[in-house]
VMD Tcl script that draws the C-alpha trace (Angstrom):
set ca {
  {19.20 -24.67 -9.55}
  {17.44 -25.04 -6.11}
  {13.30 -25.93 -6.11}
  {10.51 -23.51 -5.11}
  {8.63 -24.93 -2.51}
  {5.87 -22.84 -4.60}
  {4.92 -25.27 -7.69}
  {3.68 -22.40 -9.84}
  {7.13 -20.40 -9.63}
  {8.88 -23.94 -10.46}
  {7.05 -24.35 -13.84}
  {7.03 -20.82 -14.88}
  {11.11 -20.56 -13.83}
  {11.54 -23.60 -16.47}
  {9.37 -22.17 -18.90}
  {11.50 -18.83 -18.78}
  {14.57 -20.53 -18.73}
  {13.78 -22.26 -21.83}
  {13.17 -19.16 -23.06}
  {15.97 -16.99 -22.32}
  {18.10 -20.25 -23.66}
  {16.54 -20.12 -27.00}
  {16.95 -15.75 -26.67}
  {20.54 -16.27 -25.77}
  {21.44 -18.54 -28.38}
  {19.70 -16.65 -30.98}
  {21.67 -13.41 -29.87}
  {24.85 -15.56 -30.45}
  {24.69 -16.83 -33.76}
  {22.95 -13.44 -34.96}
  {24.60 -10.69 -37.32}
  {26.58 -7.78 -35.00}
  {26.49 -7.77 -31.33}
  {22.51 -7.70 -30.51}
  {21.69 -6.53 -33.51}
  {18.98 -9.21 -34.45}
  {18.16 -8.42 -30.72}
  {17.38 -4.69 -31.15}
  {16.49 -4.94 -34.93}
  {12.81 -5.51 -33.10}
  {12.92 -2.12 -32.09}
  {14.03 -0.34 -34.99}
  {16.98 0.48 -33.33}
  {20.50 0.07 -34.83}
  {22.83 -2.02 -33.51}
  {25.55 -0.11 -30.87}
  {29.26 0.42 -31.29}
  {31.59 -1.52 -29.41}
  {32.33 0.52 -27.26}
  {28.70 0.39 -26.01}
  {28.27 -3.39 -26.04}
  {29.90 -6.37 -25.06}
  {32.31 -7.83 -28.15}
  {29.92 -11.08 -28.00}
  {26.64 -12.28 -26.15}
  {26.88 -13.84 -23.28}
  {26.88 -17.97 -23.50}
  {24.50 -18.68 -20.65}
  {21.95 -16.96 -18.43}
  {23.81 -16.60 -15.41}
  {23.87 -14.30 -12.74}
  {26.14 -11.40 -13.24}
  {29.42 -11.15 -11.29}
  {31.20 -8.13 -9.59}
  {34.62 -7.25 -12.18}
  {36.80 -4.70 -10.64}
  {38.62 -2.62 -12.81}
  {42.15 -0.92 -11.91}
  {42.11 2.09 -14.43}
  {42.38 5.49 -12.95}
  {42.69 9.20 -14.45}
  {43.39 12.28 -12.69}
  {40.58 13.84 -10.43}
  {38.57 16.52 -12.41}
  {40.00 19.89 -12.11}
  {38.44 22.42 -9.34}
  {36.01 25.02 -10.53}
  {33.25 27.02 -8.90}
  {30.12 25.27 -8.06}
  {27.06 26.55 -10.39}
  {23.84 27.73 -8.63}
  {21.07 24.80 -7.89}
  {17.21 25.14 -8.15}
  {15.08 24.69 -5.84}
  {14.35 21.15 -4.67}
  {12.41 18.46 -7.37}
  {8.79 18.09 -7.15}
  {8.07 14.43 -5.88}
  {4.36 13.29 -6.34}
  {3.20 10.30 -6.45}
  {2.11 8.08 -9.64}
  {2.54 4.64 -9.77}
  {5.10 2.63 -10.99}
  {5.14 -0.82 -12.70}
  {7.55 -3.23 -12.34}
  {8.76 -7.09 -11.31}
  {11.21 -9.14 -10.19}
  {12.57 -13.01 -10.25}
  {15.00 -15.51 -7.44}
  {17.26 -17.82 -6.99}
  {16.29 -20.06 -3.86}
  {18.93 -20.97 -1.60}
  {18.55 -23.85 1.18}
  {21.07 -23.40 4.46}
  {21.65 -23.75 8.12}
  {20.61 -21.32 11.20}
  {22.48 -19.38 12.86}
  {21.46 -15.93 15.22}
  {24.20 -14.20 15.62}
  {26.40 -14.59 12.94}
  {28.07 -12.33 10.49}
  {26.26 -10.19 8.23}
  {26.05 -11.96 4.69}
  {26.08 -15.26 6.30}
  {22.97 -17.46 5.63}
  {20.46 -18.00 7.87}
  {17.74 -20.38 7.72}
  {14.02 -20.73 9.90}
  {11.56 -23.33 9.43}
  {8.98 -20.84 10.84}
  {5.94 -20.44 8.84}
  {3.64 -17.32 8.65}
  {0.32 -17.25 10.39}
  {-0.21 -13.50 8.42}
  {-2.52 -13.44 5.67}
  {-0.55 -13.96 1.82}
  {-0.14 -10.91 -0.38}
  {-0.41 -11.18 -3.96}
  {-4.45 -9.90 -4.79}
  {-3.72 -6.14 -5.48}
  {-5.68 -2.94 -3.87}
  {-5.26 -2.28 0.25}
  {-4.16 -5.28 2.22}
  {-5.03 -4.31 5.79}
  {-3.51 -6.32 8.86}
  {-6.96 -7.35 9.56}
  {-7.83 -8.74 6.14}
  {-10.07 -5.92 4.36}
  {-8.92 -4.20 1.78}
  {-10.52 -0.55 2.55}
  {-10.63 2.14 -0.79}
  {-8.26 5.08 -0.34}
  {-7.49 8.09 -2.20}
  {-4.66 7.72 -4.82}
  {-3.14 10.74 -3.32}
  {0.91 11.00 -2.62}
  {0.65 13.10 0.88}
  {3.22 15.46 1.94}
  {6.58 15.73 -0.43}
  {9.64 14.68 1.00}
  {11.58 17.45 2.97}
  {15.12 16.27 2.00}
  {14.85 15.51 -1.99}
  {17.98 15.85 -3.89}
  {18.22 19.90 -5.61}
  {17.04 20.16 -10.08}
  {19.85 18.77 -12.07}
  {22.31 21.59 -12.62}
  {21.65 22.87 -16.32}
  {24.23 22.01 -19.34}
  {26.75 20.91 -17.12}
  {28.62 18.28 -19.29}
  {31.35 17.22 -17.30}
  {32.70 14.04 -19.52}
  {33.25 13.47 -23.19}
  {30.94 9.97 -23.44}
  {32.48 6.97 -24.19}
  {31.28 5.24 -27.18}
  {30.08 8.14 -29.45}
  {26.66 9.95 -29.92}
  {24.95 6.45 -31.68}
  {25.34 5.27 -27.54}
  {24.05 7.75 -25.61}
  {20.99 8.14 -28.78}
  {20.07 4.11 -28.25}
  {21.29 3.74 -24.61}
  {22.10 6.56 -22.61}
  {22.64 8.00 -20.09}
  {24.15 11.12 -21.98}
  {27.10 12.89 -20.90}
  {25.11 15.46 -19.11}
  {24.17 12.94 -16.95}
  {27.30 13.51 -14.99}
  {28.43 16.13 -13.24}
  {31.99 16.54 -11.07}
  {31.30 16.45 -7.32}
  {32.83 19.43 -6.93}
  {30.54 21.36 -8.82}
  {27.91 20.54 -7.00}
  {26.80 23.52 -4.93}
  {27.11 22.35 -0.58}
  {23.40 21.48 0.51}
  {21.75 20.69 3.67}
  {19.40 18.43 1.98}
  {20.46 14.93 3.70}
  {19.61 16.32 7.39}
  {16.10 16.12 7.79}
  {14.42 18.44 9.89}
  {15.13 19.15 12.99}
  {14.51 17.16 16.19}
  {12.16 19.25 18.81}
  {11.50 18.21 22.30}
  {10.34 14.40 22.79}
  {11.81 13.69 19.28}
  {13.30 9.79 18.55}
  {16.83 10.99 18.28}
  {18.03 7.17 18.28}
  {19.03 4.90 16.02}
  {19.44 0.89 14.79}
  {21.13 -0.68 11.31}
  {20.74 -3.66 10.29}
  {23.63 -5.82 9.46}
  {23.15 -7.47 6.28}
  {26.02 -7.71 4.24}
  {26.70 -6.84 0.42}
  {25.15 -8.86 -1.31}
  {27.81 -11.28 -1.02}
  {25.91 -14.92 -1.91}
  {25.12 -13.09 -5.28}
  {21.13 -12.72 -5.19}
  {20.31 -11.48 -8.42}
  {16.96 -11.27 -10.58}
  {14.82 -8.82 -12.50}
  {11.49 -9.57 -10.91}
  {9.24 -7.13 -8.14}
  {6.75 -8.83 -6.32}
  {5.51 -5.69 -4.35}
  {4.34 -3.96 -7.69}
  {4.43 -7.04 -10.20}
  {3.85 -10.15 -8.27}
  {4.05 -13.24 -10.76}
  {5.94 -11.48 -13.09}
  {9.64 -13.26 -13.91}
  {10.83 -10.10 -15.90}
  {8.80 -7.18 -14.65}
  {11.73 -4.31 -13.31}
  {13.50 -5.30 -17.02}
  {16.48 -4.49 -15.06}
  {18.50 -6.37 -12.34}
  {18.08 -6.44 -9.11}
  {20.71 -6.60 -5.96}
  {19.47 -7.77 -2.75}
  {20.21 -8.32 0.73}
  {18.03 -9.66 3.42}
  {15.91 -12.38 2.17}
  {17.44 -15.15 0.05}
  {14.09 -16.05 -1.66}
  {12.84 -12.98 -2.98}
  {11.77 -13.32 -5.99}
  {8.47 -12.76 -8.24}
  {6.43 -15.38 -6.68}
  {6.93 -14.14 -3.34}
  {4.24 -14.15 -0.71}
  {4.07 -13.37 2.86}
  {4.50 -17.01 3.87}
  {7.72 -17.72 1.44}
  {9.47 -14.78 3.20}
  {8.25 -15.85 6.96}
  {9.84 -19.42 5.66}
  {13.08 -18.07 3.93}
  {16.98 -17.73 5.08}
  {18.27 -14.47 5.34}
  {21.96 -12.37 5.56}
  {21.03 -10.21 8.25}
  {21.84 -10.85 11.88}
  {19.19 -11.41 14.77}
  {16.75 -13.14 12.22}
  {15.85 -9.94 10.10}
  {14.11 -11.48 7.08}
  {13.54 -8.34 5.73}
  {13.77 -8.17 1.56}
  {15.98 -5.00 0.85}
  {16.40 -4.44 -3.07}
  {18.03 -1.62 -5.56}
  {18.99 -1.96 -9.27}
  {22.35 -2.46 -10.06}
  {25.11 -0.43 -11.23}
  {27.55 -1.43 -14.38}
  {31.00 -0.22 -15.48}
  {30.84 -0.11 -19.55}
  {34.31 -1.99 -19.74}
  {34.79 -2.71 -23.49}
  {34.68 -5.92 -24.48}
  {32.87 -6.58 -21.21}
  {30.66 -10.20 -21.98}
  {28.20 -9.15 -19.19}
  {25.04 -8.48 -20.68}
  {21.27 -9.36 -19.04}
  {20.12 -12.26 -20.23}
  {16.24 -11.20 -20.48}
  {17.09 -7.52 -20.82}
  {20.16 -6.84 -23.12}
  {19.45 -3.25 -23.21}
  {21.32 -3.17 -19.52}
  {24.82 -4.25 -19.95}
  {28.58 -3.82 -18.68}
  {30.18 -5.45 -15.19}
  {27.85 -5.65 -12.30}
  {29.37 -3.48 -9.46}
  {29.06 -4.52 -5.86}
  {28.94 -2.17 -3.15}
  {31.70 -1.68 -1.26}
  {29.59 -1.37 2.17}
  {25.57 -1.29 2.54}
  {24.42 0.76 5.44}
  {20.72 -0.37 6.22}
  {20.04 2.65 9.15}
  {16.59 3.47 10.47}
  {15.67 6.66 12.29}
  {13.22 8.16 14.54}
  {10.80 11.38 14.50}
  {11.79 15.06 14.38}
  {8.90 15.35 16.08}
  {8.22 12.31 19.10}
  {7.73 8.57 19.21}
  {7.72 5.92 16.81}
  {5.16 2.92 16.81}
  {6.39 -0.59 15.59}
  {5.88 -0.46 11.69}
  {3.84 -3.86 11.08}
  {5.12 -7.37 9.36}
  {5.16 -7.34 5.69}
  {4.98 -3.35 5.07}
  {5.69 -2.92 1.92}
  {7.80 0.29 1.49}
  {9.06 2.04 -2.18}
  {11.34 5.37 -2.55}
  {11.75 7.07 -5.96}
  {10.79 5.96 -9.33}
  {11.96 3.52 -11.63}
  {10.20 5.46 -14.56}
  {10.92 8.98 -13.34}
  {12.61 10.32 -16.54}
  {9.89 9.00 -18.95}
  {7.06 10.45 -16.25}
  {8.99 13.84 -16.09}
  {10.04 13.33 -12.91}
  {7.35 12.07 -10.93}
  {8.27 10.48 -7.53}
  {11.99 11.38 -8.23}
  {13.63 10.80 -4.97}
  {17.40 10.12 -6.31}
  {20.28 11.30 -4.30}
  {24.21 10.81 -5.02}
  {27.10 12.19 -3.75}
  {30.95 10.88 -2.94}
  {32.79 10.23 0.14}
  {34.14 13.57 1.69}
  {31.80 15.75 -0.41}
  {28.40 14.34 1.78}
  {27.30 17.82 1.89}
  {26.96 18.15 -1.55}
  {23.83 16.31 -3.21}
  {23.04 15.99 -6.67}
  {20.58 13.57 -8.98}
  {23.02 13.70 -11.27}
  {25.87 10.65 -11.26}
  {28.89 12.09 -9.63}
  {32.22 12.29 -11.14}
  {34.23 11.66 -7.72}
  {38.20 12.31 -7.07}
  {40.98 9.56 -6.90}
  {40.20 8.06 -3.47}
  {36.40 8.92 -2.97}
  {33.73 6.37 -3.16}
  {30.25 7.18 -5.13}
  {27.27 7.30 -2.75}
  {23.63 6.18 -3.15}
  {21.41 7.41 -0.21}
  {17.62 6.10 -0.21}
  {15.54 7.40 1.94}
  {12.49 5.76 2.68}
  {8.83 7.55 4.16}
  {8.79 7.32 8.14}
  {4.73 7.78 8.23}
  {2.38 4.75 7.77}
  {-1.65 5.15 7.90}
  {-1.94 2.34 10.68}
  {-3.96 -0.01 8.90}
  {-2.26 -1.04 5.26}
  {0.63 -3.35 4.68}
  {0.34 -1.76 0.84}
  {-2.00 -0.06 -1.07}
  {-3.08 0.11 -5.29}
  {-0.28 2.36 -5.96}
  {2.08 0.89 -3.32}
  {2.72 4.60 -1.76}
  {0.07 5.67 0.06}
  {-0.34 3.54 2.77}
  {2.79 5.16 3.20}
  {4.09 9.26 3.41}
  {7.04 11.36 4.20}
  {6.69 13.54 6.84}
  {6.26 17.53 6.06}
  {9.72 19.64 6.63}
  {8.70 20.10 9.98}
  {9.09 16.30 10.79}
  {5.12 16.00 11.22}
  {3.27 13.13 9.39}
  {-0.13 13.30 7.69}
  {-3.11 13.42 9.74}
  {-4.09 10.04 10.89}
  {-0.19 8.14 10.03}
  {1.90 7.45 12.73}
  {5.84 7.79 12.77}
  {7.59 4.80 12.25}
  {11.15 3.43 12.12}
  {12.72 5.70 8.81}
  {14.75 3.43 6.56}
  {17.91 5.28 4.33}
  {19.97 2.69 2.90}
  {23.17 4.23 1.55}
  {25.33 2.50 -0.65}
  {29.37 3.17 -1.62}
  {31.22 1.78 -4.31}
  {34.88 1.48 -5.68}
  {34.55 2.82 -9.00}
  {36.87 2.78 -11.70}
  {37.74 6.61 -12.87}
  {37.28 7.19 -16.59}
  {34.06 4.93 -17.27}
  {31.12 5.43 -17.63}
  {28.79 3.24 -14.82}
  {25.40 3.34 -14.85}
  {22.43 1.88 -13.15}
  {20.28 -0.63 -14.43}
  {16.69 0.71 -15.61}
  {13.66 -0.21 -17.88}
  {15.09 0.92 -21.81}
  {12.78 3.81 -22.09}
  {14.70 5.94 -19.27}
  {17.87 5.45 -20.96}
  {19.76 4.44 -17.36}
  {18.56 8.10 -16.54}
  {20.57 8.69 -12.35}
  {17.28 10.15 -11.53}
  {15.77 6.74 -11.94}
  {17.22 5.47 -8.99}
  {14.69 3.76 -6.55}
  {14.66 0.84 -3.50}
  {12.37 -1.46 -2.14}
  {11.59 -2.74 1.36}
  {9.31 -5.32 2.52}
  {9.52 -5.68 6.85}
  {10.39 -9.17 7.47}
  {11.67 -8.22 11.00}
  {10.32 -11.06 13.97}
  {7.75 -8.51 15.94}
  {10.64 -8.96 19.37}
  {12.90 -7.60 16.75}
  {10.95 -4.59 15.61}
  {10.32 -3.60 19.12}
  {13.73 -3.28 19.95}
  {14.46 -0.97 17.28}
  {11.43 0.97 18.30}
  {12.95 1.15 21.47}
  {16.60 1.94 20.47}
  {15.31 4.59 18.64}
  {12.90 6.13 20.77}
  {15.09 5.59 24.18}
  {18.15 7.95 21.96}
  {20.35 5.37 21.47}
  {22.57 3.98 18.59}
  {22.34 0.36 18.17}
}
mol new
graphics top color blue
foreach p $ca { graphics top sphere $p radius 0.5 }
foreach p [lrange $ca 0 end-1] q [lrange $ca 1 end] { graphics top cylinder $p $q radius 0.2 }
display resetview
């Protein structure tokens, strides 16, 4: 287990540790599978089917399992009529995050997923006091208001459209979820133009630039958030995957990421983070450690497109170091929706977006597309609520009144999942691994020669 350079992360690491040993252990000598866990609650324990067939013996972090089991794609119907498009204002959302800290070699150009290490320290000002954190150091009052709703949500849930018979039985879904109704086949899904955006008009930024930044492949795991819970071990009570920044963690500050290694190529040190997705696989022994409501085998994406875009409607400025960027809401089901910015879909069926989890054919990958606000007020890195420093532009493409268009982040994520189980994401246990929960963070990490070039690929029309 590498050292934090930060002391304070180092002692409160070993005093978690030591806890989650002492929770683990507990779990494994206990009556049932987590039942002394979830006895707490007032919750009885789940059927097998639900939980692993014993805890797990040690805290470590979870590993991809890939599954062979297929059925036969769902059988075609008609697609059902969609409502309009979810309401997305903003309320704030509470959660936190924990690292591993890895120690390696630089290199610039090399493969996405390889490490990459800089010495480089931060002369920028740490984060970690709450409120506004302006690039000059004053932390200004603002509204809590959400600004303009995003133009390209993902349509209302269709209505009573169970499309599997759940695995594990009604006492599941009751202490667990997500319900069967959570899912719906692809092909149900009515065709929507909701992933294009508006449209460009004269001047726009038609270009583009991704970032290279592998899968996820050195296995960066941890259930901490430092944007909205900094010095919280535990505070997202669900796992994290990241790519980007090998440090991030709950302790992180400006400096720590300036410091850090990263996957990406051309030194982006950026921290780019989403919760998990598990296959239930019976018998499965992967189980959170400090959370053992979220359980089942850890699912790695198949690719991770990191893509930012330009303006419908002209240039984009440079968006500044250490922006601080959130999309959707980890809490959305238990805050009715609030902030819900979820979008699935499968390979071949792109033009059909739901918030439900997609039941895709033999052959077709299940999507995840993020997109992030391309507005920023020119002043704030972050702000109380950690969204309105930031905004989505209106439907024409136009930001708020004083925010300037910046470099638009969607990351969209595919995996290789097995047909006939059910998958999940990771979530807190009230929103009962609810697919409208989905949500990603972004902290800019990108050297300022960096940044300028994909303000210039982007504005300029090309694809880099």
């Amino acid at each position: 287990m590498g050292r934090h350079k930060n002391p304070q992360y180092n002692r409160k690491r070993l005093v978690v540790a030591g806890v989650a040993a002492v929770t683990t252990l507990g779990v494994a000598v206990g009556i049932g599978i987590y039942g002394s866990a979830f006895a707490d609650r007032g919750k009885p324990a789940a059927s097998q089917e639900c939980l692993p067939a014993a805890a797990p013996a040690s805290s470590a972090a979870p590993t991809t399992t890939t599954t062979t089991e297929a059925a036969p794609p769902p059988a075609e119907t008609a697609p059902p009529q969609e409502s309009a498009p979810a309401d997305t204002n903003t309320q704030t959302q509470t959660e936190t995050q924990t690292t591993e800290t890895t120690t390696t070699t630089e290199s610039q150009q090399n493969a996405p997923g390889t490490v990459i290490t800089d010495t480089s320290t931060s002369q920028t000002q740490g984060y970690g006091s709450g409120g506004l954190v302006a690039l000059n150091g004053a932390k200004p009052n603002s509204p809590d208001y959400g600004g303009p709703k995003p133009p390209a949500v993902a349509p209302a849930v269709p209505n009573a459209d169970t499309a599997q018979t759940f695995a594990g039985g009604q006492a599941c879904q009751n202490q667990f979820g997500p319900v069967a109704t959570d899912f719906v086949d692809i092909r149900k899904v009515r065709p929507s133009n909701v992933a294009q955006g508006a449209r460009p008009q004269r001047g726009a930024s038609t270009g583009t630039f991704v970032a290279q930044c592998g899968r996820n492949e050195n296995g960066h795991f941890n259930s901490a958030n430092f944007i909205v819970a900094p010095g919280n071990v535990n505070g997202a009570e669900h796992t994290h995957d990241y790519v980007g920044n090998l440090t991030t963690d709950g302790f992180s500050t400006n400096e720590s990421l300036a410091a850090a290694g990263t996957t990406c190529r051309q030194g982006d040190k950026s921290a780019y983070f989403w919760p998990v997705i598990r296959v239930r696989n019976k018998g499965s022994k992967a189980v959170d450690p400090l959370n053992a409501h979220n359980f089942g085998d850890v699912q790695r994406p198949a690719s991770v497109e990191l893509k930012f875009k330009g303006s419908a409607r002209g240039q984009v400025v440079a968006a500044p170091q250490f922006l601080r960027v959130l999309t959707g809401n980890a809490k959305s089901l238990s805050q009715a929706g609030v902030n819900q910015n979820a979008k699935w879909t499968c390979t071949g069926f792109e033009n059909r977006i739901t918030a439900k989890y997609p039941l895709c054919p033999r052959g077709s990958q299940t999507v995840r597309i993020a997109d992030f606000p391309g507005c920023w007020d020119g002043v704030n890195t972050d702000s109380t609520n950690h969204r309105t420093h930031v905004a989505f532009a209106d439907q024409a493409g136009n930001c708020p009144a004083g925010f300037k268009a910046i470099p638009q982040l969607t990351i969209t994520l595919k995996y290789n999942l097995p047909q006939g189980k059910v998958f999940a994401l990771d979530a807190f246990p009230a929103e009962k691994h609810a697919p409208i929960t989905d949500h990603n963070d972004f902290v800019n990490v990108m050297p300022n020669q960096l940044m300028n070039r994909v303000v210039q690929c982007i504005n300029t029309g090309r694809r880099c």
